[in-house]
C-alpha angles and dihedrals in degrees: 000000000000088000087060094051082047097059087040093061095050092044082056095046100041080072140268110306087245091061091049091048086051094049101050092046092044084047082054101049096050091048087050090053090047095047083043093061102037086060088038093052108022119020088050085056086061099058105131112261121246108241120228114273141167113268119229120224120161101335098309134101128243112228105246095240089055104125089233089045092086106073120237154160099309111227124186114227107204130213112237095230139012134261112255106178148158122242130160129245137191102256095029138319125298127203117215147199127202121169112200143201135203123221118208136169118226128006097261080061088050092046096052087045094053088049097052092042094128085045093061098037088065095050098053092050100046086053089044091050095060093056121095126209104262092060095048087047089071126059095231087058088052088051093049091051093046087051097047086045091050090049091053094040092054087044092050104050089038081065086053109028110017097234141075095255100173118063090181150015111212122191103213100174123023122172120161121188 
């Protein structure tokens, strides 16, 4: 009996039950933060790094010292207003708006692409200018255009920059009238 006073006494002093429920939540939670950041800091540093490939477009290879042959983050590179332009049609004209976006690997890529922007923007109109109304109506048409716009892009920025800089050309808005 005197054994029983006895674990009475150290359950009372070990703390109310209330205390003990705090202290093991408030333990869990802060196990939970660290494991949080250690996943968060650390475990995201030792993702396996992508090796250097060619890069396919269109059917042909990329040399692998292209500066887009090695894959990257691909960043979208977007042009600061749309195309509104004129082209005929058989029954009558259409006007037509198509906003683009530019996909690049790597931020260097981005970079040269921001700075030739008015570059760009010329070239894109000047392809989309020599296009009618009955091609543009049919999604092949779209994707022939896409691909036309993607090739004098590239050429274009070779004669500036040396590299192929844009790996695609995206219409994210097309509305022809």
């Amino acid at each position: 009996m005197a054994d029983d006073k006895q674990a009475g006494l150290e359950i009372k002093q070990a703390g109310s039950p209330k205390k003990l429920i705090i202290t093991i939540v408030a333990l869990a939670i802060l196990a939970a933060a660290a494991l949080g950041g250690y996943f968060f800091f650390v475990a995201s540093d030792d993702a396996p790094a992508v090796p250097a490939e060619s890069v396919t477009q269109g059917g042909d290879e990329a040399a692998i010292g292209s500066p887009n042959a090695q894959l990257g983050t691909a960043l979208y590179v977007a042009m600061p207003r749309p195309f509104v332009f004129n082209v005929p049609g058989a029954a009558r004209d259409r006007i037509v708006q198509i906003k683009v976006q530019l996909m690049v690997r790597g931020e260097n890529n981005e970079e040269t692409a921001k700075k030739h922007i008015p570059l760009i923007e010329g070239t894109l109109l000047s392809v989309f200018a020599g296009t009618n109304a009955d091609e543009l109506s049919t999604a092949a048409g779209k994707e022939s255009l896409r691909d036309e716009a993607l090739v004098k892009v590239q050429q274009a920025l070779e004669g500036v920059a040396s590299a192929k800089v844009v790996e695609r050309v995206l219409f994210t808005g097309f509305v022809m009238q």
